[in-house]
TORDREN-766988 format. One line per 3 residues: number of its first residue (from 1); their letters; for each residue z, x, y of C-alpha. Coordinates in steps of 0.1 Angstrom, whole numbers. Layout:
N
NUM) a) Z/X/Y; ...;
***
This chain:
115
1) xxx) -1281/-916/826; -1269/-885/811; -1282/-851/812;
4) xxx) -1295/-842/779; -1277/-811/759; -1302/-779/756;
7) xxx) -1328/-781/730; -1318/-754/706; -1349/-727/696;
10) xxx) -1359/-699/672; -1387/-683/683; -1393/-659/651;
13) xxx) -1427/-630/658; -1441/-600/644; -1447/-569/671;
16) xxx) -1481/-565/651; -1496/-601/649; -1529/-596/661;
19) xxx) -1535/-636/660; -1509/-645/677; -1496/-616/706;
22) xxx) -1462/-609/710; -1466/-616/745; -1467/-658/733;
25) xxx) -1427/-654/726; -1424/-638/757; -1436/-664/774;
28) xxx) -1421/-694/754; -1387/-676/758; -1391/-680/797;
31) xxx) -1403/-717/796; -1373/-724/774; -1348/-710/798;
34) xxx) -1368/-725/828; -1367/-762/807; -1332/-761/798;
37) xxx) -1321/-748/835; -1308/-718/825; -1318/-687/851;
40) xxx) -1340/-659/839; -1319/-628/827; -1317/-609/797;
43) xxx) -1302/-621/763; -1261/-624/761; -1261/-603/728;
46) xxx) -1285/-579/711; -1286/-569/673; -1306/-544/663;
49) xxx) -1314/-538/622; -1328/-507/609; -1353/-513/582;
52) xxx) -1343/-521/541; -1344/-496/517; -1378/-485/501;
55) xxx) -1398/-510/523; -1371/-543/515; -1365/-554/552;
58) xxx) -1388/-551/585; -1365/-533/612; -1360/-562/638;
61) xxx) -1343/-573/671; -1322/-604/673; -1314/-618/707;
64) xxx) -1292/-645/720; -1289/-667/745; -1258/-684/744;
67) xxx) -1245/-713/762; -1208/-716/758; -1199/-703/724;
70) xxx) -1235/-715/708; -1264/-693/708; -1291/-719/719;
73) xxx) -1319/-695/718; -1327/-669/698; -1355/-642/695;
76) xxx) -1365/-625/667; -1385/-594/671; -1403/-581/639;
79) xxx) -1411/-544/634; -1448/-538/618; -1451/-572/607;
82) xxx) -1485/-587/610; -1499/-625/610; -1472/-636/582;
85) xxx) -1443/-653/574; -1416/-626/568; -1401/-626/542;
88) xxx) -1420/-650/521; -1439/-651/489; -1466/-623/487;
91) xxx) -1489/-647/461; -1494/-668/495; -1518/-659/522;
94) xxx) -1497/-650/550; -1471/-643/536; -1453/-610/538;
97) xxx) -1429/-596/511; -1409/-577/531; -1377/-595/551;
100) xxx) -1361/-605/571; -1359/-643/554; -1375/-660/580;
103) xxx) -1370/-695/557; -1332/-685/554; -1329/-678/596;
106) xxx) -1343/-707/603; -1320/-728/581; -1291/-710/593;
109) xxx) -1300/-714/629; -1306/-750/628; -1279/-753/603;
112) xxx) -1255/-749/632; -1271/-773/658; -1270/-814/656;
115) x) -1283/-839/681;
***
């Protein structure tokens, strides 16, 4: 049988979710890496964005893991976001107005991986 390629993951959390700690991603990072055989370390690349103009954008931390040329994990830290999705529509319970897209990560993230 053959090994199975790396199960790709976006693990997308706000540094002020008091529902759900920040300390979850950290931990689901490590499984990943453990699950996909890939040793403990710290990320290949690191992105940091400042925050948007007049309250647009969340500042936030990217990092990737990646395997060969594709990042197959990536983390995304949110400044002062809260229990919500970032960047979605503020008419919706958790939702919060101010980015990054979280909708438009995702789909670009997965956008790039098939089985």
């Amino acid at each position: 049988a053959r090994p199975m390629p790396p199960m790709p993951a976006l693990l997308i959390q706000g540094d002020d979710d008091q529902v759900v700690h920040p300390v979850n991603q950290q931990q689901l990072a490590r499984q990943w890496l453990q699950l996909n055989g890939l040793p403990p370390g710290p990320a290949t690349r690191v992105a940091v964005k400042p925050a948007g103009r007049g309250g647009s954008r969340h500042a936030h931390e990217i990092h990737d893991y990646v395997v060969g040329r594709k990042v197959l994990l990536r983390i995304v830290s949110i400044a002062g976001l809260r229990h919500a999705w970032s960047g979605g529509d503020p008419a919706f319970e958790f939702n919060a107005k101010a980015g990054p897209d979280a909708s438009r990560m995702m789909l670009e993230f997965l956008g790039r991986h098939r089985r």
